[in-house]
N, C-alpha and C positions, 0 to 999 in steps of 0.2 A: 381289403383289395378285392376281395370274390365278390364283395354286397357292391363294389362299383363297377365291377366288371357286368355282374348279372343285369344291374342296372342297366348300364350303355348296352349289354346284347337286348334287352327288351326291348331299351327304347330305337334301337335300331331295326328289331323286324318290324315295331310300329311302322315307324317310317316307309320302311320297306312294301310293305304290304300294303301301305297308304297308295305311294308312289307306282308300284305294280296297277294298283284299282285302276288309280288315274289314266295311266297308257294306255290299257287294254281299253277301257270304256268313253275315253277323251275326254276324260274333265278336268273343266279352269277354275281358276282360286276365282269366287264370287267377291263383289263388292257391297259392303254391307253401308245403307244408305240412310238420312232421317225420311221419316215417312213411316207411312203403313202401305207394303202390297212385295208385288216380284215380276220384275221380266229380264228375261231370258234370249238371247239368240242363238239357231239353233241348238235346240235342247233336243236331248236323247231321251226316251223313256229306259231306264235301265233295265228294267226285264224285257225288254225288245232286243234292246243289245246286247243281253245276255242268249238269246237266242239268235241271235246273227252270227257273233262268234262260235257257236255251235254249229254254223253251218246253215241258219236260216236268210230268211229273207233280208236283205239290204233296209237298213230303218232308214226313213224319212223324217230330215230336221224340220223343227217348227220356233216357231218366234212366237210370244206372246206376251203378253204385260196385264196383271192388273191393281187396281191400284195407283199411288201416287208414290214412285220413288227416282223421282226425276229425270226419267226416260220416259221417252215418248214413241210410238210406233203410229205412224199414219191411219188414221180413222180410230184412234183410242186416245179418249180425256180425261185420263184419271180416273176413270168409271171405278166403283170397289163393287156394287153390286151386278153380278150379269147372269145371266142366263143363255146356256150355250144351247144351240140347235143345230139337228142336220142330218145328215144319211146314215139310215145305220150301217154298224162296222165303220161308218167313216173315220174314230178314233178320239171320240167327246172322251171316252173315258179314260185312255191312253192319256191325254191331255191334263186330264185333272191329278191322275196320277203322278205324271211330270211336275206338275206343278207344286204337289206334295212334297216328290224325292231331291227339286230342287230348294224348296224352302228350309227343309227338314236336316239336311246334309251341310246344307251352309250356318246352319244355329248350332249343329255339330265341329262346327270350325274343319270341316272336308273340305277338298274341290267339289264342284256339280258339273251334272252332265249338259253344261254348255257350253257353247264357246265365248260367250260374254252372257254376263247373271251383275244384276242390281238386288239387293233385297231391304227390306224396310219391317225389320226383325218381327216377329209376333210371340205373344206370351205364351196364347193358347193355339192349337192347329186343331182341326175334327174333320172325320173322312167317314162319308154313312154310303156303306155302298151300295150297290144295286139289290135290290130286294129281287128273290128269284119267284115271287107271285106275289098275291095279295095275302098279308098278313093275318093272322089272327086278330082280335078285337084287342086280347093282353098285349103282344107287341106293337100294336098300332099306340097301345095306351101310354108304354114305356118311350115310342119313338116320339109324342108330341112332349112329355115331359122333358126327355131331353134336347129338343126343338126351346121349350120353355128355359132350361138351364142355362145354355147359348146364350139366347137372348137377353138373359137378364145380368149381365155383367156386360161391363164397359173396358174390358180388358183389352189391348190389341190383337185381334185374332185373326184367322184364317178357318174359315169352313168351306168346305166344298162336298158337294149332291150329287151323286148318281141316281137321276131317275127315282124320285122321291113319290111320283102318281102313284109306282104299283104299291102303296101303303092301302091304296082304299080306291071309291069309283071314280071317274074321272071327272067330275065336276068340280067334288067335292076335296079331292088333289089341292086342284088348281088354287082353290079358295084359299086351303093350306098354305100351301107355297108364296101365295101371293102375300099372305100373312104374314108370315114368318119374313120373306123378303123386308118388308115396309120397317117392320120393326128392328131388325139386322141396321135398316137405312140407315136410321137414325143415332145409331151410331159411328162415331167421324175412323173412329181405328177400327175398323169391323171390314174383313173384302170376304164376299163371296162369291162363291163360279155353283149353280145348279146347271148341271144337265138334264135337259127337260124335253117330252116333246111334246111338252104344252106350250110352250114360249108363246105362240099368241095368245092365248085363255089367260097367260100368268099376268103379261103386261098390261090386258085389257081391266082385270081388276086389281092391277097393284097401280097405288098411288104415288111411290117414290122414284126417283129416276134411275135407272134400270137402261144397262144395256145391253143389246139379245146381240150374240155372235155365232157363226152360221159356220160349219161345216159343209162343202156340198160336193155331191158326189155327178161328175158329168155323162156318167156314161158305164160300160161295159168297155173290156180289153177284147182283144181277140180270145184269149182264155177264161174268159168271163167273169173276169176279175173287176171288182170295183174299180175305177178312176175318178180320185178322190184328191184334192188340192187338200194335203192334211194341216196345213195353217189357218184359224180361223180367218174369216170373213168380220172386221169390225162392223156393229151397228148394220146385221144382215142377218134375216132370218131366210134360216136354208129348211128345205123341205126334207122328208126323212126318206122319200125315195126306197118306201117296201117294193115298188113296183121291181126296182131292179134286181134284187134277192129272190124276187117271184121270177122275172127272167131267168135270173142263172140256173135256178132251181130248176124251171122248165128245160131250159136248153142242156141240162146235165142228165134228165132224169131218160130212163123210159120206161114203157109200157102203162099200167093202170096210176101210177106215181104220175108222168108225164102229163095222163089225162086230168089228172087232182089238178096239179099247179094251172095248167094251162085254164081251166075252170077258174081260177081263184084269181090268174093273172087278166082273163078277160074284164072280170067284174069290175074290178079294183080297176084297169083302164077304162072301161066306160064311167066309172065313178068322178073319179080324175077330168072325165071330158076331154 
């Protein structure tokens, strides 16, 4: 009687602790689909929303899909391979992030942080994140080997790319990327999201079909806050928009600081045209 009792108390704070998650952070029982990919309505990034309940900023839902699991969102065909573009901070990596927590959490048998979630299971998931410079020649050697690993199985997978250039120069990136895309293609259970801001370089030598989605940032706030639509743009390459980080920069800064940006913010607009 104690070993059923202990029982049913555990498996009731499971429960419990489950059903608490979900409240607080608003997640719905996903729909698990044939196919290979994931889309979502309004999806949360969970550490955004974990900082909101803290008392931060109000998070902004987003819609995406990729893949084929028999939802469709206007200006998206099934695409598995893409390539995201667009302003920075606009929230490319937020995005891919979500796109993790919700794939990852539903093969967990959880709810996810959306209000409607399709998914089309994958065996393997991989998440390479932003390199915070150019690597050494040994990591750069380990990262193409396991680019090579990836690729060589025919498994149903999900990989997704932060910003894969700063491995090396940017040419030489792109070549990369474009490579690895092509070959990713050609496999039918394979969906990948890179975040790039090479997106033109990548398309112009990748040979497979490939759809760029665009991030774009319209503007400055009166607080000099980005204005940023954070839902992609299907089949839209949006521009990464430093100029406005150079604004805020300038417009926040003063004295010999002020004069830096304002220098660096002129150029970059006469470059621009």
């Amino acid at each position: 009687a104690v070993k059923r009792g202990l029982r049913a108390s555990l498996e009731l704070d499971l429960y419990f602790a489950v059903g608490f998650f979900a409240k607080n952070y608003g997640l719905s029982p996903p729909r698990i689909a044939d196919g290979v990919g994931v889309f979502f309505k309004n999806g949360v990034n969970v550490f955004l929303k974990k900082r909101e309940l803290e008392g931060g900023e109000k998070v902004v839902p987003v819609s995406y899909v990729v893949g084929e699991v028999g939802v469709r969102i206007e200006g998206a065909g099934g695409e598995r391979i893409i390539v995201l573009s667009g302003a920075n901070s606009g929230g490319k990596t937020t995005l891919i992030q979500l796109i993790a927590q919700v794939c990852i959490l539903a093969q967990m048998g959880f709810p996810v942080p959306a209000t409607e979630a399709v998914i089309g299971p994958f065996e393997e998931i991989y998440f390479f994140e932003k390199s915070q410079g150019m690597v050494s020649a040994g990591a750069l050697e380990t990262t193409l080997k396991r680019f090579a690993t990836i690729a060589a199985t025919d498994k149903p997978k999900l990989a997704l790319f932060d910003e894969l250039e700063a491995m090396t120069e940017t040419g030489a990136a792109a070549v990369i990327i474009a490579s690895l895309l092509d070959l990713l293609g050609t496999q039918e259970k394979t969906c990948v999201v890179v975040v790039s801001h090479l997106a033109k370089e990548i398309i112009s030598m990748a040979k497979s079909r490939i759809r760029i989605d665009g991030i774009e940032a319209a503007g400055l706030d009166e607080k000099y806050d980005l204005i940023v639509d954070r839902s992609p743009r299907f089949n839209y390459l949006a521009r990464s928009t430093p100029e406005l980080i150079l604004r805020r920069l300038y417009a926040l800064s003063e004295g010999e600081e002020k004069k830096v940006f304002g220098e660096m913010l002129e150029r970059l607009e006469a470059l621009r045209g």
